[in-house]
ROFIBA-470608 format. One record per residue (C-alpha): residue in one letter; y negated, z, x negated. Coordinates in steps of 0.02 Angstrom, whole numbers, plus 50000, padded with zeros to 5 digits. Example, Ala and Ser with C-alpha at 12.3 -4.5 7.8 and 13.67 -1.06 7.14 Angstrom:
<rs>
a502255039049385/s500535035749316/
</rs>
This chain:
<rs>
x500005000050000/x498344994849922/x496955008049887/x495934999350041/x497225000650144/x497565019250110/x495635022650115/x495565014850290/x497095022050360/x496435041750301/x494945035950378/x495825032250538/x496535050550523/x494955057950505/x493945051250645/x495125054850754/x495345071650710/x493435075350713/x493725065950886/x494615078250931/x493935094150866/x492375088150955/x493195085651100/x494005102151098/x492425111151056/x491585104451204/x492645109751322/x492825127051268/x490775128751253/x490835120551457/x492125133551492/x491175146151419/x489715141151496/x489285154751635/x488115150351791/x487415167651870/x486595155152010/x488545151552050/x489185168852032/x487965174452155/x488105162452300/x489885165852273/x489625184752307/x490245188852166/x488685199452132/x489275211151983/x489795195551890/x487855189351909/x487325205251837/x488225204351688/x487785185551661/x485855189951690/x485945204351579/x486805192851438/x485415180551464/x484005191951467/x484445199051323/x484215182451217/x482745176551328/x481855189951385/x480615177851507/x481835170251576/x481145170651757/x482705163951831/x483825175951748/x482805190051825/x482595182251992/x484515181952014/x484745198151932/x483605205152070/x484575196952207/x486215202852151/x485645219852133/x485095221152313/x486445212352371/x487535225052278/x486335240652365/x485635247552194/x483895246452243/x483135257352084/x483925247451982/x483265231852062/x481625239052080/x481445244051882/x482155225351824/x480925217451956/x479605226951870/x480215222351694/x480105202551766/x478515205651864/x477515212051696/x478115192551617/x477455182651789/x476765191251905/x476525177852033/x478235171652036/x478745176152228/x480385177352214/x480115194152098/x478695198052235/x479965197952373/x481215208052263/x480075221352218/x479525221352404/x481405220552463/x481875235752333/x480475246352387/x480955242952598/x482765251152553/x482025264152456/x480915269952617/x479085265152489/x478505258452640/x476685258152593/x477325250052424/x478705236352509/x477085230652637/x475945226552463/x477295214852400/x477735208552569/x475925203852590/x475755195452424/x477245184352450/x476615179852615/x474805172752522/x475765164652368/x477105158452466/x476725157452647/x478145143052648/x479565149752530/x481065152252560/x480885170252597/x479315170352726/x480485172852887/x481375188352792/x479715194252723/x479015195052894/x480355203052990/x480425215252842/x478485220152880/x478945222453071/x480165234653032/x478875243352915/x477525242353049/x478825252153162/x479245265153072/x477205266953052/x477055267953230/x475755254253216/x476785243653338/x475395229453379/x475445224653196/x477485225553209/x477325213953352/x476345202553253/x477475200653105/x479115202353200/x478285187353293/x478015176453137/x479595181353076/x480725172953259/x479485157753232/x480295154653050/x481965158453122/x482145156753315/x484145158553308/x484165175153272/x484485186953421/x484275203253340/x482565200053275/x482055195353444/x482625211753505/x481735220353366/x480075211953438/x480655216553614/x480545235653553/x479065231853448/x478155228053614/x478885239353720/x478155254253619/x476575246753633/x476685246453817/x476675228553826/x478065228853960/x477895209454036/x478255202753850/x479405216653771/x480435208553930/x480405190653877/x480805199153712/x482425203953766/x482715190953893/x482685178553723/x483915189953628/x485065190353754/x485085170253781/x485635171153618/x486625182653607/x487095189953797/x488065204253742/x487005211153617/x486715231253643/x485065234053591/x484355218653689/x485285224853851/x484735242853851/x482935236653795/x482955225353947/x483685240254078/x482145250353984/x480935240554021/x481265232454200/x481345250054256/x479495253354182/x478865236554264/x477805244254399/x478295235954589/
</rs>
């Protein structure tokens, strides 16, 4: 075999090898490739912590790592630790209204009411059209109620069935809203709209029996 040959034939050998080392090596790095984003619409929520906490440790502005982190965290009910990480991500951008929303979220299951209702109210000005606004509303109706300020409750709990129409227990939330403000004619339609939706629903029912019995006549 001539020295040509032999140089072209290890040649042969060695491309393909580095073929397939490279080949190799990008699977395992696509395998090993981890997607918080996925883990958490998944529900797997603990496994999103630990990606986020991975990532923000080797980017610690990574907005979208902290955004998820936030999510997962409430979805998992550890609302201080939520709230402290939202802060952390808040400090870096605080416009970003996904943090907002988080921070305002945290703060709602932690009772801050005075503290959830800022937040809530910034998201609604920097993002009056996220992805959040219907939740962020309904959130500041249940704040308003356990205020007592019920006309304001009514206002957001309002605002929050116009972003979502569908959902019957939010209308009965409004219904109650109203009814402790003594507006009797509308905490009816209230119900009466929960209970198209939803025609066995408790609350709605016993809200409607309520309040028919208060109409006067």
């Amino acid at each position: 075999m001539g020295e040509r040959h032999m140089r072209t034939h290890a040649t042969k050998h060695v491309l393909m090898a580095l073929l397939v080392f490279v080949t190799g090596a990008t699977g395992v790095t696509a395998q090993e490739t981890e997607d918080a984003l996925a883990a958490y619409r998944a529900g797997k929520y603990a496994e999103a912590v630990r990606i986020c906490m991975v990532e923000l440790e080797s980017m610690p502005r990574n907005m979208n790592s902290y955004a998820v982190l936030g999510w997962s965290l409430v979805a998992l009910g550890r609302f201080d630790e939520a709230l402290e990480n939202g802060l952390r991500g808040f400090s870096v951008s605080p416009r970003d209204p996904r943090i907002i929303e988080i921070l305002g979220e945290a703060h709602y299951h932690l009772g801050n009411n005075l503290e959830a209702l800022n937040y809530f109210e910034q998201y609604a000005v920097v993002a009056s059209t996220g992805d959040r606004i219907e939740d962020v509303y309904y959130f500041m109706g249940e704040i308003f109620i356990r205020l007592e300020e019920y006309h304001h409750a009514d206002i957001a709990l309002a605002a929050a069935v116009y972003h979502a129409p569908n959902s019957s227990t939010w209308w009965a939330r409004l219904g109650y809203a109203r009814e402790m403000a003594g507006d009797v004619r509308y905490a009816l339609e209230a119900y009466e709209s929960a209970l198209a939706l939803n025609s066995s629903l408790t609350e709605a029912l016993r809200g409607r029996d309520r309040v028919r019995n208060a109409a006067p006549g």
